[in-house]
N, C-alpha and C positions, 0 to 999 in steps of 0.2 A: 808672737812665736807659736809655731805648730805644736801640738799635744803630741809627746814620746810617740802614742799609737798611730797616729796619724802618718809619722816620720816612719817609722821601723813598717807601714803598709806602703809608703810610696816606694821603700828599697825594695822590698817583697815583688811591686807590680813592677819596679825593672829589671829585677832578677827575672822575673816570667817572660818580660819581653824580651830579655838577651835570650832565657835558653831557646824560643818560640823563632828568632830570627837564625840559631844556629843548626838548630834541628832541620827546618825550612833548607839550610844551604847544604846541609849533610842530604836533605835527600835528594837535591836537584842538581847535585856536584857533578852528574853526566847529561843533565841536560843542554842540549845546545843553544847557545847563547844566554845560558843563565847568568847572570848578573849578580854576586852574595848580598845578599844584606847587612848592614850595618846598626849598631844601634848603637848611639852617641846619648851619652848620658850627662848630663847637668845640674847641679844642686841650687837648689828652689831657693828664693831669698825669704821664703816664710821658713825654711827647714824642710828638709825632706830632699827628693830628686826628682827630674824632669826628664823625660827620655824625647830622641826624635828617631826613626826610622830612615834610613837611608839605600840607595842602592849605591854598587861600586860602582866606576866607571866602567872599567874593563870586564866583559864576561870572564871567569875563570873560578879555579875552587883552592881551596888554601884550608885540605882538610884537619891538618892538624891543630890550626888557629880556632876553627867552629869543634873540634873538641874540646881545647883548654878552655874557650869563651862557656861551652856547657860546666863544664865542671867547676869553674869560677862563681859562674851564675846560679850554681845549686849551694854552693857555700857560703854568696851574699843572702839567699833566700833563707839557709838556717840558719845562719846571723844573725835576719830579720825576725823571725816567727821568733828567737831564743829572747827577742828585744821585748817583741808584743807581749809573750807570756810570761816576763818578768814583771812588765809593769803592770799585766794583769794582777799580777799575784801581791804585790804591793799597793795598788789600790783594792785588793780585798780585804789584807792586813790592816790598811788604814780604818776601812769600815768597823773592822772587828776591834778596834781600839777604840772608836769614836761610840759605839755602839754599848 
């Protein structure tokens, strides 16, 4: 089994990659023949998650979709970082007991 910090950085690196693919379709939503990206997400059998990158099939844009995917994406990231700097902070109290 993966180390909590381990776990709460792979949610962090998918949060980055969702908001990175939705920003990505927000700015190319008038381009022609642009294609959105997708990003399909998977939980790891060590713990933790796996992302994969995808395009649609059909060009087109579904601006209100790549908004709520940012703002979802911003609030799995401080989810993650609230995870890591918890167990930060309880592996320092451990120290300071041990110590």
């Amino acid at each position: 089994m993966s180390s909590i910090s381990s776990i709460a950085q792979s949610g962090m690196q998918a949060a980055l990659q969702r908001q990175d693919a939705a920003a990505n379709n927000i700015a190319n939503q008038n381009t022609e023949g642009y294609r959105r990206e997708r990003v399909d997400q998977q939980a790891d059998s060590n713990g933790g998650t796996t992302t994969s990158v995808s395009r649609m099939p059909q060009p087109g844009s579904q601006l209100e979709q790549d908004m709520v995917d940012q703002i979802s994406s911003s609030y799995s990231f401080q989810a993650n970082l609230k995870t890591l700097k918890v167990h930060d902070q309880m592996m320092g109290s451990l120290l300071d007991v041990k110590v």
